[in-house]
KOLDRENKOL-892768 format. One record per residue: residue number from 1; x, y, z of N, C-alpha, C, O in turn. Coordinates in nm, 2 decimals, always signed. Layout:
N
   n   n_xx   n_yy   n_zz  ca_xx  ca_yy  ca_zz   c_xx   c_yy   c_zz   o_xx   o_yy   o_zz
 NUM      X      Y      Z      X      Y      Z      X      Y      Z      X      Y      Z
...
***
This chain:
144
   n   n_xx   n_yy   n_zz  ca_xx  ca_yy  ca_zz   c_xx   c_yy   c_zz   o_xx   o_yy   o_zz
   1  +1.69  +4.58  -5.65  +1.68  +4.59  -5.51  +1.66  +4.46  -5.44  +1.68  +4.43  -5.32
   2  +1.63  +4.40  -5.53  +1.57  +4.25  -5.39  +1.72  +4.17  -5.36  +1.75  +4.11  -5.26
   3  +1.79  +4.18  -5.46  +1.94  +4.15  -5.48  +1.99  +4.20  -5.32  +2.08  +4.14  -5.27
   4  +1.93  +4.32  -5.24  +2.01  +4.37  -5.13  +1.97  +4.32  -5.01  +2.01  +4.36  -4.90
   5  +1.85  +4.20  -5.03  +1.80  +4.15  -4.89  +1.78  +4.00  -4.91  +1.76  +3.95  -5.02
   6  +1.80  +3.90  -4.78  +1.73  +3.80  -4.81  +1.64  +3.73  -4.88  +1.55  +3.70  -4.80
   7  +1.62  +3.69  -4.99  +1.43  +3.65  -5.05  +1.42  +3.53  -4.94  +1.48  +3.43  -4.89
   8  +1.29  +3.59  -4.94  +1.19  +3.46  -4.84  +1.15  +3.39  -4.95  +1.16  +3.27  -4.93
   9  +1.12  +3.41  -5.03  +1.03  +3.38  -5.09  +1.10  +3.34  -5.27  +1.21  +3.38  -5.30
  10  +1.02  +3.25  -5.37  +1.09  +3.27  -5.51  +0.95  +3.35  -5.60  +0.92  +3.31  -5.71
  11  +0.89  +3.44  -5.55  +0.74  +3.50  -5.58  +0.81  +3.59  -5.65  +0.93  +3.61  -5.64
  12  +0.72  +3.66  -5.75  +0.79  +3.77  -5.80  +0.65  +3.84  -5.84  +0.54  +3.78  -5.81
  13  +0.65  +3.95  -5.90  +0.53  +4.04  -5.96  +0.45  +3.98  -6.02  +0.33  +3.99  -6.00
  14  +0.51  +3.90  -6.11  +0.38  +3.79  -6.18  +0.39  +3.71  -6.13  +0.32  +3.63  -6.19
  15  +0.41  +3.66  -6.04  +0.33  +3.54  -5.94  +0.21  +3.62  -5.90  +0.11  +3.57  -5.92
  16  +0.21  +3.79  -5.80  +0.14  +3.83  -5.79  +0.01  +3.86  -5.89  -0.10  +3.82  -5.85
  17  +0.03  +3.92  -6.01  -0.01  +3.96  -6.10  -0.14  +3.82  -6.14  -0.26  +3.81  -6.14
  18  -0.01  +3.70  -6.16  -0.17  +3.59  -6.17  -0.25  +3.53  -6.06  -0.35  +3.47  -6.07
  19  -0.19  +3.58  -5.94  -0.27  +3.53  -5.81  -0.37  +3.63  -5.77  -0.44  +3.62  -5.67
  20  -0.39  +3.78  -5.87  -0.45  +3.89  -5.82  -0.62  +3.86  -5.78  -0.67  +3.88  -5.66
  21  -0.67  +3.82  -5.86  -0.80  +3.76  -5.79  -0.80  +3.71  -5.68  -0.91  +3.69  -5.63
  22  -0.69  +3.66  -5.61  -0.75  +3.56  -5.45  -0.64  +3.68  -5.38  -0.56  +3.65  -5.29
  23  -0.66  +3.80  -5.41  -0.54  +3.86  -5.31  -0.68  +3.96  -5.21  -0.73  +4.06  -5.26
  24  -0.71  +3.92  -5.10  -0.73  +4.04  -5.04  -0.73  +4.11  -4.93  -0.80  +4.20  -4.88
  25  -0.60  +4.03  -4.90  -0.53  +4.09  -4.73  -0.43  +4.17  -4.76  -0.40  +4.19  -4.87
  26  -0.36  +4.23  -4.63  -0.24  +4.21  -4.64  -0.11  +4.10  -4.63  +0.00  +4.10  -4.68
  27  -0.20  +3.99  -4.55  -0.09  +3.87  -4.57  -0.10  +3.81  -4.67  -0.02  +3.72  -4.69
  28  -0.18  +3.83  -4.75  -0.22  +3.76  -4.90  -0.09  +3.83  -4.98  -0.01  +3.75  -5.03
  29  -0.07  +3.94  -5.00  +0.00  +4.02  -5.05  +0.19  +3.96  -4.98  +0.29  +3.92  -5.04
  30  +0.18  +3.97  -4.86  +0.33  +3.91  -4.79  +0.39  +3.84  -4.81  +0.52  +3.83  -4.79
  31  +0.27  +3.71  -4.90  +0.30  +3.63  -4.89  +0.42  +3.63  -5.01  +0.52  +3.55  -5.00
  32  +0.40  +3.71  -5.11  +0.50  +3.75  -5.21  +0.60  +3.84  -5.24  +0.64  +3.88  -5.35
  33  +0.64  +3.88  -5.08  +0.77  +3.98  -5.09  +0.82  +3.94  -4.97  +0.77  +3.87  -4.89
  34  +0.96  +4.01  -4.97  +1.05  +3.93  -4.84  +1.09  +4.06  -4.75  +1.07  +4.18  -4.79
  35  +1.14  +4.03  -4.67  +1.15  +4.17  -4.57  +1.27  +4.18  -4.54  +1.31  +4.07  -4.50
  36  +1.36  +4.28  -4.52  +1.49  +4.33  -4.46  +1.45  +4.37  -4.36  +1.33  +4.39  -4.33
  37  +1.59  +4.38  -4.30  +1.62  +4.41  -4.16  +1.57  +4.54  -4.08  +1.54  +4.56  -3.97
  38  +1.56  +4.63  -4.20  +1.48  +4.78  -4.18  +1.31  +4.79  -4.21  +1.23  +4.88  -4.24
  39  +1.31  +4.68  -4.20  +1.12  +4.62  -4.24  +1.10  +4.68  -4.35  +1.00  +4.74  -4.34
  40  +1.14  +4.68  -4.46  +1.11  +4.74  -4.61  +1.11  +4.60  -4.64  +1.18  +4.51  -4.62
  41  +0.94  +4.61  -4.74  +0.96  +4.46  -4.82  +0.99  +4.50  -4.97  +0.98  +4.61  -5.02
  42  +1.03  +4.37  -5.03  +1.05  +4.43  -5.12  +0.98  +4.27  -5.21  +1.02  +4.15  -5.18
  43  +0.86  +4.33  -5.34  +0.84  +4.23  -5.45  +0.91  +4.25  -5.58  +0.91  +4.34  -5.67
  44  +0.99  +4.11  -5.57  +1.08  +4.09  -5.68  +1.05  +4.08  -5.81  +0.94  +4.03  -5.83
  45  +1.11  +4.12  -5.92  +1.11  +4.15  -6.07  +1.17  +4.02  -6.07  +1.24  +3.95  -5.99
  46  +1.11  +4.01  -6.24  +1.21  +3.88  -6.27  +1.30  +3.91  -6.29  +1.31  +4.03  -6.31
  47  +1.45  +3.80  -6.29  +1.52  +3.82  -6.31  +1.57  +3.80  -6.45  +1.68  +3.86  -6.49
  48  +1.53  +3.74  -6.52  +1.56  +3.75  -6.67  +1.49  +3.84  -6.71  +1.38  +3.88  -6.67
  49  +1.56  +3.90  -6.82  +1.60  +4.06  -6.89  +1.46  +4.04  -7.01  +1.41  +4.14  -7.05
  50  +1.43  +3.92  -7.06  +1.32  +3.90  -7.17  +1.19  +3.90  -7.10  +1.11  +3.98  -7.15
  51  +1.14  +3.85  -7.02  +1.07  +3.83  -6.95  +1.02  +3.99  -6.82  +0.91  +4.03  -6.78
  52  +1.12  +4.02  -6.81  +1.11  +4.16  -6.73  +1.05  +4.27  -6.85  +0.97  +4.36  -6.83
  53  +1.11  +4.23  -6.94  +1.07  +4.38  -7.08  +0.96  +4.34  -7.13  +0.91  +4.40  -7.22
  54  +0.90  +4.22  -7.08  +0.76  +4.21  -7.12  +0.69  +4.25  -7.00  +0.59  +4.19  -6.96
  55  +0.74  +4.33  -6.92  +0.63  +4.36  -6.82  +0.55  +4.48  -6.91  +0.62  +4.49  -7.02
  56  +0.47  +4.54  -6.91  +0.42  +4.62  -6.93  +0.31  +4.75  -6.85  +0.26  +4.74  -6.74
  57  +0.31  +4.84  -6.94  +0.28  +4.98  -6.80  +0.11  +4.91  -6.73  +0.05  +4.92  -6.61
  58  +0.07  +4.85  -6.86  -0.10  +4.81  -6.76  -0.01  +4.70  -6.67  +0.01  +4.74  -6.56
  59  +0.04  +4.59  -6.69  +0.08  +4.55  -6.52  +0.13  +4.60  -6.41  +0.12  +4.57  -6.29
  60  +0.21  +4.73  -6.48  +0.25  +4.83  -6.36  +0.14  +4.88  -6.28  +0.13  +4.89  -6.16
  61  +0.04  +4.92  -6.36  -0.07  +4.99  -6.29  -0.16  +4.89  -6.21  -0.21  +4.92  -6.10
  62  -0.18  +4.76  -6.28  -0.24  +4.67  -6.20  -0.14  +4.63  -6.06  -0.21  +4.59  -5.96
  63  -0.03  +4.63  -6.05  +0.06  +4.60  -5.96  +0.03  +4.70  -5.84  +0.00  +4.65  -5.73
  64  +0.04  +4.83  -5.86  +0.02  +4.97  -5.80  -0.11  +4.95  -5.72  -0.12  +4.97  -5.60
  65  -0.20  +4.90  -5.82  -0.36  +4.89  -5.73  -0.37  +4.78  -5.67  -0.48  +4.75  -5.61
  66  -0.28  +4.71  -5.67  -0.31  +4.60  -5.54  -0.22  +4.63  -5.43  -0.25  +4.61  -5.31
  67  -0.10  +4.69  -5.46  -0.06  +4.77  -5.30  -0.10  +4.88  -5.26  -0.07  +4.91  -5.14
  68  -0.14  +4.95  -5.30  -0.19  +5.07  -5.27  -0.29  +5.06  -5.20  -0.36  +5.16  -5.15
  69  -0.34  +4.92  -5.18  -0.48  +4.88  -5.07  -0.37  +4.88  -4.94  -0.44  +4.86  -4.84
  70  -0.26  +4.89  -4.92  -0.22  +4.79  -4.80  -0.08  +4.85  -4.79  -0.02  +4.84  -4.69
  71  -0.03  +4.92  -4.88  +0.02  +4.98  -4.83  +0.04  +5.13  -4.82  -0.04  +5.19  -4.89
  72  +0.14  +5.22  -4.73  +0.13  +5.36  -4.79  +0.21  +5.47  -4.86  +0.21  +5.59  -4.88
  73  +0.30  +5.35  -4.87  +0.43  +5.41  -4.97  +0.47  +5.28  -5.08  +0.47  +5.16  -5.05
  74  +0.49  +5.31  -5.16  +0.54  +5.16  -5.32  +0.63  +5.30  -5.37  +0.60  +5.41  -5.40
  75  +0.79  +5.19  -5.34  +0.88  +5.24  -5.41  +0.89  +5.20  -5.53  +0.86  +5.08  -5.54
  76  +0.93  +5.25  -5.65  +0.93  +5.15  -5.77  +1.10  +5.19  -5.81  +1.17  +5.29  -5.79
  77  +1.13  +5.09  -5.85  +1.33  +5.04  -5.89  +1.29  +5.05  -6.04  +1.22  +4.96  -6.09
  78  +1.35  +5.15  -6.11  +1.35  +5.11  -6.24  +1.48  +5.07  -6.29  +1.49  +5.03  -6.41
  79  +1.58  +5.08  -6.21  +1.70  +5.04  -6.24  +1.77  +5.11  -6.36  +1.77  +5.23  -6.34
  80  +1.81  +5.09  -6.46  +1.84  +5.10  -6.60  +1.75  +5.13  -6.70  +1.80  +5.17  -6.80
  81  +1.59  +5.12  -6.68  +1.51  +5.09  -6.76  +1.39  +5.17  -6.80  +1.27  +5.14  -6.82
  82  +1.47  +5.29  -6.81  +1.40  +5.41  -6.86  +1.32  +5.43  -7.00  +1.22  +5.50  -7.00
  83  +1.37  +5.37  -7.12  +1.26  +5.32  -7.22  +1.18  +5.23  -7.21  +1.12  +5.19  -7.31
  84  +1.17  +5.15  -7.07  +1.13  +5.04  -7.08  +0.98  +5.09  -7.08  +0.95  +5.21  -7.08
  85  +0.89  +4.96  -7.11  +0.73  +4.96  -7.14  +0.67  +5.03  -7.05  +0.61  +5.13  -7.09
  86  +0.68  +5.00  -6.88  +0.60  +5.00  -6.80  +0.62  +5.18  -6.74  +0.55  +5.23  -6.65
  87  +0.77  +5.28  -6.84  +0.79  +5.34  -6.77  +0.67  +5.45  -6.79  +0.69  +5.56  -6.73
  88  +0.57  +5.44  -6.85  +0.45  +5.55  -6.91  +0.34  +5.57  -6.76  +0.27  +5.66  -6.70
  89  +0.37  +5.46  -6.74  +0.29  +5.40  -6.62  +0.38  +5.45  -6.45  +0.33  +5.48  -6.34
  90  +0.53  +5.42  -6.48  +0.57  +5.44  -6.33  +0.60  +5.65  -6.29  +0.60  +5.72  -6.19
  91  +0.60  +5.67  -6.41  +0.60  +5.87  -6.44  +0.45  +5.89  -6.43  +0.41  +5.97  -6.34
  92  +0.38  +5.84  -6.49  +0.26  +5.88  -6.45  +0.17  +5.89  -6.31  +0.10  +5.98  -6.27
  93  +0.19  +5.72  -6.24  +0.14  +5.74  -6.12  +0.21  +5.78  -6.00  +0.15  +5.79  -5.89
  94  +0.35  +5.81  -6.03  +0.50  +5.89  -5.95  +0.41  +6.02  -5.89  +0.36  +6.09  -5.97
  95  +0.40  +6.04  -5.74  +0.41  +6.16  -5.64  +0.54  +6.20  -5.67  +0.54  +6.32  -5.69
  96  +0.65  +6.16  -5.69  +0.77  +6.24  -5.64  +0.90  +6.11  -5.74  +0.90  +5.99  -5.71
  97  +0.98  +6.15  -5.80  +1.09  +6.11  -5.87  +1.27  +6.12  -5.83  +1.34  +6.22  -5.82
  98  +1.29  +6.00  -5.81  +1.42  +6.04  -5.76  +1.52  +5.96  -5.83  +1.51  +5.84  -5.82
  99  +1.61  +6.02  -5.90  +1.72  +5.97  -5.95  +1.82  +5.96  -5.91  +1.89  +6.07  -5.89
 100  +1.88  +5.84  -5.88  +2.01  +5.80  -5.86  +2.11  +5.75  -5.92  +2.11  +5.64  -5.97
 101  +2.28  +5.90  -5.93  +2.32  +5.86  -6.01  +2.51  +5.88  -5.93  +2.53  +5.90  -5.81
 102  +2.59  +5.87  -5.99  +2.72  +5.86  -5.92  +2.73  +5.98  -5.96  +2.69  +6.03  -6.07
 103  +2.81  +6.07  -5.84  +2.83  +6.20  -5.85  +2.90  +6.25  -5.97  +2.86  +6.36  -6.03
 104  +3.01  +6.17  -6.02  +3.09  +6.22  -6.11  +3.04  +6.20  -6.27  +2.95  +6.13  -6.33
 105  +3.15  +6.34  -6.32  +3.04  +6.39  -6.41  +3.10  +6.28  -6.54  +3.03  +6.23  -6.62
 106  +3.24  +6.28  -6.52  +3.32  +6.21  -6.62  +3.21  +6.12  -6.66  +3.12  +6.05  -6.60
 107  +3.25  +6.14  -6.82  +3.20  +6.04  -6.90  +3.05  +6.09  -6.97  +2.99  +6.05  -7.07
 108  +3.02  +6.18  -6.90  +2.85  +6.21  -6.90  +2.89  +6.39  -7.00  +2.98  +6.47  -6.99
 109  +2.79  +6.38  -7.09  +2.81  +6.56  -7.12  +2.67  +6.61  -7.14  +2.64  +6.69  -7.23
 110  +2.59  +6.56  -7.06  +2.45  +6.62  -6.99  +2.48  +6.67  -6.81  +2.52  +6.59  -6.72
 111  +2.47  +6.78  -6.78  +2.49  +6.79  -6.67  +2.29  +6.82  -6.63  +2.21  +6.87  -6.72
 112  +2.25  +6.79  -6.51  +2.09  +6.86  -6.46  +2.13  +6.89  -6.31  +2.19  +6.82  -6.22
 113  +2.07  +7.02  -6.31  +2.06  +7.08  -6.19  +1.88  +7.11  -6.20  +1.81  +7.12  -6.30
 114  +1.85  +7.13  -6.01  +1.76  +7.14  -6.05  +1.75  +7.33  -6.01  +1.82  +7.40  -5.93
 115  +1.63  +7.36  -6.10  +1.63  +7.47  -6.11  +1.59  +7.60  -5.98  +1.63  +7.71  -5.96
 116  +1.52  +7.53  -5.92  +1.50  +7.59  -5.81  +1.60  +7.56  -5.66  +1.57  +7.55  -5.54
 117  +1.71  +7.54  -5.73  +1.86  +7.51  -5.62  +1.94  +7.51  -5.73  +1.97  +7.40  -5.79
 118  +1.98  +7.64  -5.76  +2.13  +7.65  -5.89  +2.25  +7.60  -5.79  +2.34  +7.52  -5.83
 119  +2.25  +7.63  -5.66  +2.36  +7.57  -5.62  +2.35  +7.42  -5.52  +2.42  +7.37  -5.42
 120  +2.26  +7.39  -5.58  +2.26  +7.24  -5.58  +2.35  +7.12  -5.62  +2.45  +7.14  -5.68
 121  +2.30  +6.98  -5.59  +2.38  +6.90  -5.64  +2.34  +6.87  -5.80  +2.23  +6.86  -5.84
 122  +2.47  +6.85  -5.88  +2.47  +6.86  -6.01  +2.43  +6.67  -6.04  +2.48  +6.58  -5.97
 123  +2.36  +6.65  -6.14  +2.27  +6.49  -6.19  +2.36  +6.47  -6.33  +2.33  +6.53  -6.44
 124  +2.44  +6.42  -6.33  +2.53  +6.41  -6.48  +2.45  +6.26  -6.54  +2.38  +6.18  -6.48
 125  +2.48  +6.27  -6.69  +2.34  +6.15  -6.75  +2.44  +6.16  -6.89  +2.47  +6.26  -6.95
 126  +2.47  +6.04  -6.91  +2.50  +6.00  -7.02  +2.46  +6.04  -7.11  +2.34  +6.07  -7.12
 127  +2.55  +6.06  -7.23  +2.47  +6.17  -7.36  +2.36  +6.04  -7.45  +2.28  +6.07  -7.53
 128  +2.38  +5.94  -7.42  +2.31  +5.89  -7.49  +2.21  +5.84  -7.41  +2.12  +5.83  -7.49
 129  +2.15  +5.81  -7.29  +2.06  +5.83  -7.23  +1.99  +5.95  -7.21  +1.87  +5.95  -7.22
 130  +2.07  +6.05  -7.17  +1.97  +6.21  -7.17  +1.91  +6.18  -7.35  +1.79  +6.18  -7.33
 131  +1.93  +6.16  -7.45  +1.93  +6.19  -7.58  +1.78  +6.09  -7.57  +1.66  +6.14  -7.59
 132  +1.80  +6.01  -7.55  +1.69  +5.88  -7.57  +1.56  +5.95  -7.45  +1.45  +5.90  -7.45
 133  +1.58  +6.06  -7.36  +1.51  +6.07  -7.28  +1.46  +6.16  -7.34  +1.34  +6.18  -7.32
 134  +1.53  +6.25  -7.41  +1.47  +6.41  -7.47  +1.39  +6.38  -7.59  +1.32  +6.47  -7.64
 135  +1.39  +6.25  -7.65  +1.32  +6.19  -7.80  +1.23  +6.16  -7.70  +1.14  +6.24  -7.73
 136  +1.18  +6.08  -7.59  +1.02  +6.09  -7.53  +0.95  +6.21  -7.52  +0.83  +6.24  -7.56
 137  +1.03  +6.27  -7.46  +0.93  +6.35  -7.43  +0.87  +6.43  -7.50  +0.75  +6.46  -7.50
 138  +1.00  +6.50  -7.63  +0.92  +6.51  -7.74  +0.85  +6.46  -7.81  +0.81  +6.54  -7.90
 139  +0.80  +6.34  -7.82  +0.71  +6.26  -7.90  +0.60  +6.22  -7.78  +0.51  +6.14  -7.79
 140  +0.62  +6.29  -7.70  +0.47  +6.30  -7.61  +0.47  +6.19  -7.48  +0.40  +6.19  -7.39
 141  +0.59  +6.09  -7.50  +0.57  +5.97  -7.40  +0.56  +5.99  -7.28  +0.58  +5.88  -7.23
 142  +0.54  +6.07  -7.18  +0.55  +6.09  -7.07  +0.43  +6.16  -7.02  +0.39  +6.17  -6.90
 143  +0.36  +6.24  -7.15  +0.24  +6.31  -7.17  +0.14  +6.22  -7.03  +0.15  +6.11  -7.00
 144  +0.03  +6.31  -6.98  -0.04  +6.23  -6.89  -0.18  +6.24  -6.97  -0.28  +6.18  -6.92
***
């Protein structure tokens, strides 16, 4: 996501993360995310892929309790990265889950509808992603 707006800034989560002791404004907090044109800010992930997979679900949750002072909505981008570490943490403290995926089913032989709208819009998911998704939950990972 931060890829879709100007950065003000080269701050990212763990800039926040090690500055969290001197944070206790909201401009303390600003000072590490950049703002688009529709006033949505957004705090950047790293951008390397080694360093991102070491985020982990307690930094997600420490991340969460430092905006959740200041703000009243935290969107979280998990992008691609549905086994990732921190995802125990972004399902668990989730009000509400929204997946974004391209309509077309090609390619996909998982179709999800949701059940309380059969004639709803149909969520197609890679067989090997749905597969990797259906091994958590049976092995409890999503468990609260």
């Amino acid at each position: 996501m931060s890829q879709k707006i100007p950065l003000e800034t080269t701050a990212t989560v763990r800039h926040l993360l090690r500055d969290a002791n001197r944070v206790r404004r909201y401009s303390d907090i600003r000072s590490y995310t950049s703002q688009g044109s529709s006033r949505l800010e957004i705090l950047a992930s790293e951008q390397d892929p080694a360093v991102s997979e070491a985020f982990s679900e307690e930094d997600y949750r420490r991340t969460v309790t430092l905006l959740e002072h200041r703000y009243n909505i935290v969107l979280t981008d998990c992008g691609t990265g549905l086994m990732h570490s921190a995802m125990r943490g972004v399902l668990d403290l989730a009000d509400s889950l929204m997946i974004v995926s391209s309509g077309s089913i090609d390619g996909a032989r998982a179709a999800v509808r949701d059940s309380k709208d059969p004639d709803g819009p149909v969520l197609a998911v890679p067989t090997v992603h749905w597969s990797t998704f259906l091994r958590g939950v049976a092995a409890g990972d999503f468990d609260r």
